[in-house]
C-alpha positions in Angstrom: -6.7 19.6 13.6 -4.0 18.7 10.6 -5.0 15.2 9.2 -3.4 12.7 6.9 -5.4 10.1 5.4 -4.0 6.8 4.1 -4.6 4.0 2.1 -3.7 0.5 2.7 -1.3 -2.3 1.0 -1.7 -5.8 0.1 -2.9 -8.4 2.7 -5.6 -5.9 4.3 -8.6 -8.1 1.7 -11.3 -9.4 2.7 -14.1 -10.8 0.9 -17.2 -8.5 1.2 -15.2 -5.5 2.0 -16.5 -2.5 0.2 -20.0 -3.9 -0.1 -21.9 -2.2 2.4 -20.8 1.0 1.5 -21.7 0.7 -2.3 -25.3 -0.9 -0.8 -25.6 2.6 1.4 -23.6 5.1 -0.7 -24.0 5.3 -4.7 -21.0 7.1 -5.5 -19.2 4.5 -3.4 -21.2 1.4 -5.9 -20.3 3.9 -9.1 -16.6 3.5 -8.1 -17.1 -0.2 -8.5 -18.3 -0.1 -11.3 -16.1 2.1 -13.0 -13.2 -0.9 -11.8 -15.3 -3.1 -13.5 -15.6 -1.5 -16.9 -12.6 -0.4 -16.7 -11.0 -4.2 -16.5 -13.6 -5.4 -18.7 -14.7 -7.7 -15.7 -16.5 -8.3 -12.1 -13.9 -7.6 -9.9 -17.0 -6.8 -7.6 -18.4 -9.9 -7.7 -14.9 -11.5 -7.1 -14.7 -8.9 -4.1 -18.3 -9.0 -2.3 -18.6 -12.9 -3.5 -16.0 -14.8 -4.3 -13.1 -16.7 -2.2 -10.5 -15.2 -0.5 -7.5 -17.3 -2.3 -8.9 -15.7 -5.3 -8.9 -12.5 -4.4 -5.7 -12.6 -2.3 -4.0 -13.2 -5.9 -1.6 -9.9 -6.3 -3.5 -8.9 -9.9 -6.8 -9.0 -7.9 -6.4 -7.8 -4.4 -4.3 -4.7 -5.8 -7.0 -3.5 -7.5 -9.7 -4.7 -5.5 -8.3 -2.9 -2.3 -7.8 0.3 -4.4 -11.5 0.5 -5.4 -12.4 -0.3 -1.9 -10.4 2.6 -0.6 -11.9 5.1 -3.0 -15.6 3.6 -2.2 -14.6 4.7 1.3 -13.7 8.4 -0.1 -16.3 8.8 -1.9 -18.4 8.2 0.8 -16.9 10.8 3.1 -17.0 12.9 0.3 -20.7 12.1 0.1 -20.9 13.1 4.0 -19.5 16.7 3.1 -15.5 15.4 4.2 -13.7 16.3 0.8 -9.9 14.8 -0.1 -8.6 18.3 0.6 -9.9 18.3 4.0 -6.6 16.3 4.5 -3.0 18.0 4.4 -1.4 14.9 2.8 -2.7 12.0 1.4 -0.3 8.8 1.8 -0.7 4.9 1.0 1.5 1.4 1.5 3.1 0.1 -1.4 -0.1 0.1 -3.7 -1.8 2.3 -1.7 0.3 5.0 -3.0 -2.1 4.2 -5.9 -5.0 4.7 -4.2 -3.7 8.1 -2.7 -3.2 9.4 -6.2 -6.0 8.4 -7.4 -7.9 10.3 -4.2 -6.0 13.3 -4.8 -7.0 13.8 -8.5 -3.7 12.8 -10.1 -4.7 9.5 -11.9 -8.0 8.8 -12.8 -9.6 6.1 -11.4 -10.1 3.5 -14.5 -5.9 4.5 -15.4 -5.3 3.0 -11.2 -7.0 0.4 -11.9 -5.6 -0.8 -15.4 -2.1 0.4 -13.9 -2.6 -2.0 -10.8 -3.9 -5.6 -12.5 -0.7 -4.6 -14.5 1.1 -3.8 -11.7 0.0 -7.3 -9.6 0.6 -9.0 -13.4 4.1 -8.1 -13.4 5.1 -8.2 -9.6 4.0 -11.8 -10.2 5.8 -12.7 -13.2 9.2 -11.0 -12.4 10.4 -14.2 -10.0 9.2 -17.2 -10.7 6.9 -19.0 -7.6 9.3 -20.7 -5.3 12.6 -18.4 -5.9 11.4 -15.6 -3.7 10.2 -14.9 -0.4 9.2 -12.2 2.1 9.9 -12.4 5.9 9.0 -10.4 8.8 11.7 -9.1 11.4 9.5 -8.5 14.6 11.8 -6.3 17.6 14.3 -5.3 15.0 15.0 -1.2 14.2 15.6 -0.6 10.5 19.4 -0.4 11.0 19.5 -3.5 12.7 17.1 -5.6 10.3 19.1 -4.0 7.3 22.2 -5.4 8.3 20.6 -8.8 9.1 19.6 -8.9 5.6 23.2 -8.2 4.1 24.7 -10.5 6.2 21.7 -12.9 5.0 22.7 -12.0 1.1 25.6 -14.3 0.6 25.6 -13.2 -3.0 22.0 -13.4 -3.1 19.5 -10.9 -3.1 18.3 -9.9 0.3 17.2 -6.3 1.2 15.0 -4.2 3.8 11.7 -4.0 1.7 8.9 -2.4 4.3 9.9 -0.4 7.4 6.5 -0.4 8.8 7.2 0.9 12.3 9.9 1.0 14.7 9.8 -2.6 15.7 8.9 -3.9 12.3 10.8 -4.5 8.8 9.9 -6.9 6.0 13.1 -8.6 4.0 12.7 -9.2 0.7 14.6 -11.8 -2.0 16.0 -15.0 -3.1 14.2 -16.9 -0.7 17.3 -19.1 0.6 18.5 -15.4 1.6 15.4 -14.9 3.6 15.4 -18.5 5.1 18.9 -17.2 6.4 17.7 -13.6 7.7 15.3 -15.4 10.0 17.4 -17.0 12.0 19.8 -14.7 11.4 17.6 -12.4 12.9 16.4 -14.7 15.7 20.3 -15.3 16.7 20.6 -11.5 17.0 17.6 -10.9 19.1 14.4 -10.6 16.9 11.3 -10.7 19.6 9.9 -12.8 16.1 11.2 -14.0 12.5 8.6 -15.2 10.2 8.0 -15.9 6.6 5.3 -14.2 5.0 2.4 -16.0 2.8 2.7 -13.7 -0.4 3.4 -14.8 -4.1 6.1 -12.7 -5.1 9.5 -10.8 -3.3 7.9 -7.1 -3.5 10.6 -4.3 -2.7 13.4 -5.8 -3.7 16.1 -5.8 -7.2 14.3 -8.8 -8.0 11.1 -6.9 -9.4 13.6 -4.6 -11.4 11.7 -6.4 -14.8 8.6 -5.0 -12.9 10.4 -1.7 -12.8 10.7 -2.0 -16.1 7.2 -2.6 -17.5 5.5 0.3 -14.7 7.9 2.4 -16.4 6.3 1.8 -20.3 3.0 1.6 -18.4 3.3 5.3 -16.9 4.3 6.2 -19.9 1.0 6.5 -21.7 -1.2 7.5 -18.6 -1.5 10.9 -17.9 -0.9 12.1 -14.5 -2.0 15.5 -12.9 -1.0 17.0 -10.2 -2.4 16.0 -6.8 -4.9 18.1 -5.0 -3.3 17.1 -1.8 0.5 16.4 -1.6 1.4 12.9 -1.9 4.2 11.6 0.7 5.5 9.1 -1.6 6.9 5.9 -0.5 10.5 6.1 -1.7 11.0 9.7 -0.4 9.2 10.1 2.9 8.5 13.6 2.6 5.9 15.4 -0.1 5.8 15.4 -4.0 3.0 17.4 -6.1 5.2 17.4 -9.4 3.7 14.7 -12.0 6.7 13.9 -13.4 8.9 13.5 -10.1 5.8 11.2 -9.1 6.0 9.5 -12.1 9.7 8.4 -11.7 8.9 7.4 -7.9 6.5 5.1 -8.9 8.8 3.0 -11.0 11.6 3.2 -8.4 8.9 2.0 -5.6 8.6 -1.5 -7.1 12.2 -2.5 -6.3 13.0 0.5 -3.7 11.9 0.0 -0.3 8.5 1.3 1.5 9.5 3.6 4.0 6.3 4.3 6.0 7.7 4.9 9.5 9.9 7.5 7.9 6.8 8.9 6.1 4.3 8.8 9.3 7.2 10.5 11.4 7.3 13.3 8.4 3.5 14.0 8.3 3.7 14.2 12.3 6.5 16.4 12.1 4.4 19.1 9.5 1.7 19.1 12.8 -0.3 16.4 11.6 -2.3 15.0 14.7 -4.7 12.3 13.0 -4.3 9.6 10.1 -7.4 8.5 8.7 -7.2 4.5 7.3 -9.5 4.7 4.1 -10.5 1.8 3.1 -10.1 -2.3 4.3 -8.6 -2.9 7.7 -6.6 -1.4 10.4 -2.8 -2.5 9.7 -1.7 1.0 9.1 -3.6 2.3 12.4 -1.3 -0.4 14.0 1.9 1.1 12.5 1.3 4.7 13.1 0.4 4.2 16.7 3.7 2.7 17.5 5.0 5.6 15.4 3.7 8.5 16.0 2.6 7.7 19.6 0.4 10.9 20.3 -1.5 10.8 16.8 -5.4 10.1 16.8 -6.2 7.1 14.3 -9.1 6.4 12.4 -10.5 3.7 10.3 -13.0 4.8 7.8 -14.2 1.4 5.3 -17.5 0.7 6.5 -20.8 3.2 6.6 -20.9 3.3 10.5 -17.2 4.8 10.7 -17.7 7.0 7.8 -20.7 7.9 10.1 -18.7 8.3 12.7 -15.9 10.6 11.2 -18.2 13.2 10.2 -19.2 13.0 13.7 
């Protein structure tokens, strides 16, 4: 069996996630607190015991979902199921963090420095009001694509996420959003809806985002992956550091193209994605992708249980 395992994006948090396994796995606790020296705080605590508005807060749920996602690996690792048991490691948007950093290409205290900067400046690139995110439900890429540059009016308005074939986020100047809904909805959409995030992700918007990822990679060193990386902006595999360096920039303003990537990894022979870490979303998504792939969740001690099964 060829597997793939991948790592979630923003809006899979929960309070408490993670908690169990650092309670029933040491090297999964270690990798929390290695987060928490590393940002000179208790992101645990704010994790296992503080609210969820807090922690949904982009600078605290990117890295917070990161370390819960390499708890998770270092659990299976823990249960004899190494990283390079997989044949390609993939992640959503920050995710593709959390893959590198599983794959041996950024150390773990460098992810999580690089994503509270990351959330930091995703946050301050548009100020709170002037941008939006929406979700085109029943729409194909193509389609939702064109909705959003008949949206644009001069504005900004672009394809951010194509999660699956009946599902594409549209990023921008939220006026240009407001107008791809019904746009969308007057051109068939089985749904339209604007999303509750903090910040237009995936769009030229974040280009002074761009901008400081770019001095940030700059000082981190990156190795290259144990496991090929199927990077967001390319669907299809990178191992060079310095090509993934350059694709992690262009990610903040280019689009996440995860059907594309799913529908890559399936065409190498890839037969089962493995979720590490909070959630199911991307389970979701690759079903409705890749229809005859085997999916697997793996963020609590009783599935990493279960996968060495």
């Amino acid at each position: 069996m060829k597997r793939a395992f991948v790592f979630p994006g923003q809006g899979a948090q929960t309070v408490g996630m993670g908690r169990a396994l650092a309670e029933a796995y040491p090297p999964a606790k270690a990798v929390f607190d290695e987060v928490d020296a590393a940002l000179g705080e208790k992101l645990s605590v704010l994790i296992w015991e503080g609210d969820q508005e807090t922690l949904t807060l982009t600078r605290n749920a990117q890295p917070a979902l990161m370390a819960t996602s390499i708890a998770a690996l270092r659990a299976l690792e823990a249960e004899g199921i190494p990283v390079t048991s997989a044949a390609y490691v993939a992640g959503h948007s920050l995710g593709e963090y959390s893959a590198l950093c599983a794959a041996g290409a950024l150390s773990l205290g460098d992810t999580a420095r690089l994503l509270r900067l990351r959330g930091e400046a995703m946050q301050a690139a548009v100020p709170v009001g002037v941008g939006a995110m929406a979700a085109l439900l029943g729409l194909d890429f193509e389609a939702a694509a064109a909705v959003a540059a008949e949206a644009a009016e001069g504005e900004v308005c672009q394809a951010a996420n194509d999660n699956d074939p009946a599902q594409v986020v549209v990023s921008g100047h939220r006026a240009a959003v407001e107008r791809a809904v019904e746009i969308a909805k007057a051109k068939g959409a089985k749904r339209a809806i604007l999303l509750p995030v903090s910040a237009p992700f995936h769009c030229a918007l974040m280009e002074p985002a761009a901008r400081a990822m770019a001095e940030a990679l700059d000082d981190v060193e990156i190795r290259a992956p144990v496991v090929p990386l199927v990077a967001n902006v390319r669907a299809s595999a990178v191992r060079d550091p310095a090509l993934i360096r350059t694709l992690l920039v262009e990610q903040v303003t280019g689009s996440v193209r995860w059907r594309e990537s799913v529908a890559w990894m399936a065409g190498q022979g890839v037969t089962a994605f493995w979720e590490i870490g909070a959630g199911k979303a991307l389970s979701g998504m690759i079903r409705r992708i890749a229809k005859e792939a085997e999916t697997r969740a793996v963020g609590t001690p009783e599935e990493v249980l279960a996968a060495k099964g």
